[in-house]
C-alpha positions in Angstrom: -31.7 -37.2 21.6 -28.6 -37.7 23.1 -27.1 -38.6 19.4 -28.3 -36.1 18.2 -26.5 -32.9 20.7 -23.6 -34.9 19.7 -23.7 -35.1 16.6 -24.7 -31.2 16.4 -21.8 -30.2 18.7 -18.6 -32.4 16.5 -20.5 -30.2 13.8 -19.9 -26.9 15.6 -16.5 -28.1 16.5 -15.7 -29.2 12.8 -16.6 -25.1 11.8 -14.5 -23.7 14.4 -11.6 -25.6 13.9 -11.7 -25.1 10.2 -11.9 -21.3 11.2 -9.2 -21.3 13.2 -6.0 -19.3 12.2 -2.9 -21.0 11.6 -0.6 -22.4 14.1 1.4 -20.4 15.8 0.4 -16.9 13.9 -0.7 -13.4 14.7 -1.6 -10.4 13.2 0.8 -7.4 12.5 1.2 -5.1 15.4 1.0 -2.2 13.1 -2.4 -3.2 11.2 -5.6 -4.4 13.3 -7.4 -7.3 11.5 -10.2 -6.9 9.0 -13.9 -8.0 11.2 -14.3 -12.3 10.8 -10.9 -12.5 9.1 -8.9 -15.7 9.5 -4.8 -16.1 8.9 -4.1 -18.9 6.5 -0.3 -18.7 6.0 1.8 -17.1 8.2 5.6 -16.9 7.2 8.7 -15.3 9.4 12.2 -15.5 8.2 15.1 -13.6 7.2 15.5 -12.6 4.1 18.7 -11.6 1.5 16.9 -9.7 -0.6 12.3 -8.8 -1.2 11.6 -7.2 -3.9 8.4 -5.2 -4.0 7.2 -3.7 -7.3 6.6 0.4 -8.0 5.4 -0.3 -11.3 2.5 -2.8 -12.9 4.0 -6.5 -12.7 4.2 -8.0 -16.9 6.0 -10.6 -18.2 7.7 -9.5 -21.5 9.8 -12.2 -23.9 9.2 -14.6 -21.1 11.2 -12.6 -18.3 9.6 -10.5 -15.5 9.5 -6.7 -16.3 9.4 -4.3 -13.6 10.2 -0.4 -14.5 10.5 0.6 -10.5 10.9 -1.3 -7.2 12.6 -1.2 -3.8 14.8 -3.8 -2.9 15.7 -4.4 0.7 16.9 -7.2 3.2 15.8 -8.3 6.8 13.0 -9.7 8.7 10.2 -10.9 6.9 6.8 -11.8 8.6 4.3 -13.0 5.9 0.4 -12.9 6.7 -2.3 -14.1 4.1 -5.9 -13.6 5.4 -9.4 -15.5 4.0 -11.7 -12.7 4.6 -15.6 -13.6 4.8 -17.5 -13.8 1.3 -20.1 -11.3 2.1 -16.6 -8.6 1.2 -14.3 -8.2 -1.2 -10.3 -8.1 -1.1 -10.2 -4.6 -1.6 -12.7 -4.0 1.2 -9.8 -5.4 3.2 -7.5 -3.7 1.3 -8.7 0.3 1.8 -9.3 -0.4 5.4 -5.9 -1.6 6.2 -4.3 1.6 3.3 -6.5 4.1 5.9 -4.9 2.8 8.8 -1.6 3.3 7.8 -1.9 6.6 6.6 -3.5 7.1 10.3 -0.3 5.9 11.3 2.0 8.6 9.4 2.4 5.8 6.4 4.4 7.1 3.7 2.7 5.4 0.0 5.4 4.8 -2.3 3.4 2.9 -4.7 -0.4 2.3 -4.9 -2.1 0.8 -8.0 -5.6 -1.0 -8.2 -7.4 -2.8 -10.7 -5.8 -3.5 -14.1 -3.1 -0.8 -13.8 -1.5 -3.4 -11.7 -1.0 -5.7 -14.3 -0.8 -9.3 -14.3 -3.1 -11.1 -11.0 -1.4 -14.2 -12.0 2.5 -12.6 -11.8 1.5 -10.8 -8.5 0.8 -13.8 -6.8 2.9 -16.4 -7.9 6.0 -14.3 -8.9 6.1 -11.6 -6.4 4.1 -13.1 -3.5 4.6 -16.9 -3.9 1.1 -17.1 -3.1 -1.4 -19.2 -6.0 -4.3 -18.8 -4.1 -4.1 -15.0 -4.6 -4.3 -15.2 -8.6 -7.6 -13.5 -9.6 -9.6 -11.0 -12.3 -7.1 -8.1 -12.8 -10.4 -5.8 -12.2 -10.4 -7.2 -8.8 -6.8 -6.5 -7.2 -4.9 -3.8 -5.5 -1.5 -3.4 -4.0 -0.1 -0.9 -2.1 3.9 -0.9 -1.0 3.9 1.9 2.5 7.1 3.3 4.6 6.3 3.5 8.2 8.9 5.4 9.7 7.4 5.4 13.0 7.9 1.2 13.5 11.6 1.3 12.9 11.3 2.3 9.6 10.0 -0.8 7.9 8.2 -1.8 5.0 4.7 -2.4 4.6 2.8 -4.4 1.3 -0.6 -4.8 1.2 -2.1 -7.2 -2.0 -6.3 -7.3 -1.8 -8.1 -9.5 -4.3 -11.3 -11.5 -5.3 -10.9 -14.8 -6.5 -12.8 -15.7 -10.2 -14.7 -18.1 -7.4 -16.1 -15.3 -5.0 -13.4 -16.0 -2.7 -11.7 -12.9 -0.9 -7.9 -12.5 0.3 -5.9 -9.9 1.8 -2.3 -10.4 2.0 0.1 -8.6 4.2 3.8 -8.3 4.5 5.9 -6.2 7.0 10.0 -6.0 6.3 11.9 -4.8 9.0 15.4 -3.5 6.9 18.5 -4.9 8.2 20.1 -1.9 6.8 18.2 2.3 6.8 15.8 2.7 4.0 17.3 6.0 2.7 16.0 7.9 0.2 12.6 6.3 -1.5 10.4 8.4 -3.7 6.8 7.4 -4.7 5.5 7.6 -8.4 4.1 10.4 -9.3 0.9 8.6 -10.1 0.2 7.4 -6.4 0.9 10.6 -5.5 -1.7 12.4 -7.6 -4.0 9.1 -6.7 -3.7 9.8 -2.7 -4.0 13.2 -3.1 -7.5 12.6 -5.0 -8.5 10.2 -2.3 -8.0 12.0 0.5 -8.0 15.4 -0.4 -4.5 16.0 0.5 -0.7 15.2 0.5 1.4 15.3 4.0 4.9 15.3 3.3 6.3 15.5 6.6 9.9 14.6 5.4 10.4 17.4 2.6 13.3 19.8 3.7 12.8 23.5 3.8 15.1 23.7 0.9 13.4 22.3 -2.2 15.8 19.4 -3.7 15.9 18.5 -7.1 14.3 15.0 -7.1 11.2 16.0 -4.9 10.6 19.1 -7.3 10.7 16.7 -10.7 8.0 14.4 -8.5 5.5 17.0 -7.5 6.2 18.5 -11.6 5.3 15.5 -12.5 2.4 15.3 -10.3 0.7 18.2 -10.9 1.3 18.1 -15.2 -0.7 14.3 -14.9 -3.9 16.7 -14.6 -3.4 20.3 -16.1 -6.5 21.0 -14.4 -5.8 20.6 -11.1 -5.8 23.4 -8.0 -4.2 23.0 -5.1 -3.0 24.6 -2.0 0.2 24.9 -0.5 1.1 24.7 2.9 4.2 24.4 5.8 7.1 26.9 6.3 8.8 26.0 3.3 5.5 26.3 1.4 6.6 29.9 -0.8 10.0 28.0 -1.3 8.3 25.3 -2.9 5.9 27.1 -5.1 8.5 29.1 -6.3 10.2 25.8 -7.2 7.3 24.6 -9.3 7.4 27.7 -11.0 10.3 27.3 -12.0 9.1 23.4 -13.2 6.9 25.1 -15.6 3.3 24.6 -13.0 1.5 27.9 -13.5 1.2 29.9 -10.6 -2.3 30.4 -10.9 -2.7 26.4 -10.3 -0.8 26.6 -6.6 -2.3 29.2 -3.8 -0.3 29.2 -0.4 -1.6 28.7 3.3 -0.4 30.4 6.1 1.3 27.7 8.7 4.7 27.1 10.1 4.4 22.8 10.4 7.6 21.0 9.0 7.6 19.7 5.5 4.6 20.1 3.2 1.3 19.5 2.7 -0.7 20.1 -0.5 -4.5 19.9 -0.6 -6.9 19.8 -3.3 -9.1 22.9 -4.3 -12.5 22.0 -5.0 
């Protein structure tokens, strides 16, 4: 009998220390932890220079081809979670994108499934993770700006292994030098704004700019038949802008409010 509790609790202890995260880790203060995740790398160091894609990852005449990206230096904390097999890494993946918009999260880039490109380039060439390589149909990344926690960088890469297995990798750059100007595509932006109904885009100036004109352009000609609303202070400003980027007016209606920036929402 006695052998036999034993034996049952080095069993129990065997699971929990093989559930244990790794030594000396800890989750992101920014982003809570998926329920019955466990942290098997952690990695903090300085770095010269992180690359993170705004564009699908391909390899082209044997050299790495990416169209977009923001390059930055500083602080680099690392996390890659094992997430239970009863979910998937994109499970992970949406809960931690809602929680950053939550946050006042700024998407610069946000791509899932096979319009990521290659599984095996995001994890061994932009990650340096092998254990993340899985079916293209099963991925999604997301690069965030969080101007609220010093204005760092936030990546998220879900993704469900060939072998059922689920990850979630996380990685948080705090810039050694300001971000500046950084300007999502135009196809996350249209993605969000299906998504979620709407666009906040607290940063926008009163006075519409060049650049964030072309964007929204852009935006709005990926799907002629889209209806939006416009709304903020600046809001007539702005339509009249798009107007003048050949949108039809009859696509943009305005909402009365007087909040900073702008935010567009979708008409049903």
């Amino acid at each position: 009998m006695r052998r036999g509790l034993v034996a049952i609790a080095a069993l129990l202890f065997g699971v929990g220390a093989s559930a244990a995260d790794v030594t000396g880790s800890a989750d992101l203060q920014v982003l809570p932890r998926y329920p019955q995740a466990r942290i098997i790398d952690y990695r903090q160091e300085p770095v010269l220079e992180r690359v993170y894609p705004q564009d699908s990852v391909r390899r082209i005449s044997g050299r790495l081809r990416i169209a977009q990206q923001v390059v930055s230096s500083g602080q680099l904390t690392a996390i890659t979670y094992r997430l239970p097999d009863s979910h998937s890494g994109i499970e992970a993946f949406e809960q931690a994108r809602r929680h950053l918009l939550e946050q006042g999260g700024e998407l610069l880039y946000w791509c899932e499934g096979r319009d990521c490109g290659s599984s095996s380039l995001w994890a061994n060439s932009i990650f340096g993770r092998a254990m993340l390589y899985g079916p293209e149909a099963q991925q999604a990344y997301l690069l965030a700006r969080l101007p609220e926690a010093a204005d760092s960088l936030v990546a998220l890469y879900g993704i469900t292994r060939g072998n059922g297995r689920p990850y979630l990798h996380v990685e948080q750059l705090q810039p050694d030098q300001p971000l500046g100007d950084l300007l999502p595509s135009a196809a996350t932006l249209l993605r969000q704004l299906r998504n979620t109904g709407e666009l906040r885009l607290a940063r926008l100036p009163d006075e519409p700019v060049a650049d964030w004109g072309e964007l929204l352009a852009g935006m709005l000609r990926l799907d002629s038949t889209l209806r939006v609303s416009l709304a903020g202070r600046a809001a007539p400003a702005w339509r009249e802008a798009l107007i003048g980027g050949r949108i039809a007016a009859g696509r943009m209606e305005l909402d009365d409010s007087d909040e900073t920036g702008l935010t567009i929402r979708l008409l049903r």
